[in-house]
N, C-alpha and C positions, 0 to 999 in steps of 0.2 A: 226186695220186691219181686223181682226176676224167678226167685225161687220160689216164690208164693206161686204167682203163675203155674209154675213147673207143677206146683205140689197139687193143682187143680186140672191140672190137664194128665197127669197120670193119674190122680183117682175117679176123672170120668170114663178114661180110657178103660181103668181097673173094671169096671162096675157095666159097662155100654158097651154093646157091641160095635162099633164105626169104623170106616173109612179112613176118616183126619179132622181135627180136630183145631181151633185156632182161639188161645183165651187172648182177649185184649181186655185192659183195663183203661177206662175210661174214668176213673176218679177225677183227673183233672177238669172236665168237663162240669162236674156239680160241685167247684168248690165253693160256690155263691150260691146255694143252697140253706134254707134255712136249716137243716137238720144233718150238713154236712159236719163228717167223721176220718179227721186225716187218717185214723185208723181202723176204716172200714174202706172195704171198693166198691166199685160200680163197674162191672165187669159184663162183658160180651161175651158169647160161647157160640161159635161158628162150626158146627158140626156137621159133618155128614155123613150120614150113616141109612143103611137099607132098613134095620131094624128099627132106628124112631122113626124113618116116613113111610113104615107098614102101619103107624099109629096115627091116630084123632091127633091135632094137635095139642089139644089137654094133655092126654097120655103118657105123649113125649115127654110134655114140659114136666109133667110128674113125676118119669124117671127118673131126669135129671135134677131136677130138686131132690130126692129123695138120694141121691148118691152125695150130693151137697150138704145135706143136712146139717153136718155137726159145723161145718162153717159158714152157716148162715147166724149162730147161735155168736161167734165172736170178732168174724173176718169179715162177712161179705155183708152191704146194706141192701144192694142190689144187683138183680142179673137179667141180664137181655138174651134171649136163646134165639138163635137162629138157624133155624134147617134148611142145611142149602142141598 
């Protein structure tokens, strides 16, 4: 799991220009969910960067969905982005 982590925090890194970066997964959180997926996360992205807060917060959030994308398709169910 650790390494999943890893593998989303160097391909925002990859893809965004930032600062520092902090994924937390918070799956544990929704396992009493009606639509919870031990094999999906629920994931926090604590970012800080000059180049997403020169943007709308849509904008941001768009980047980084969009650097996400192929693992929103099998990994991820949810993501909470945070620009700090």
């Amino acid at each position: 799991m650790n390494d999943y982590l890893k593998i989303i925090e160097e391909k925002v890194k990859k893809n965004i220009k930032l600062e520092n970066i902090a994924v937390i997964n918070n799956s544990h959180k929704h396992t009493r969910h009606k639509f919870f997926d031990k094999n999906k996360y629920h994931l926090c992205l604590e970012i800080k960067s000059k180049y997403l807060s020169s943007m709308s917060k849509i904008d941001a959030q768009r980047v980084v969905m969009k650097a996400l994308k192929e693992e929103f398709k099998e990994k991820i169910h949810a993501l909470e982005i945070k620009l700090i």
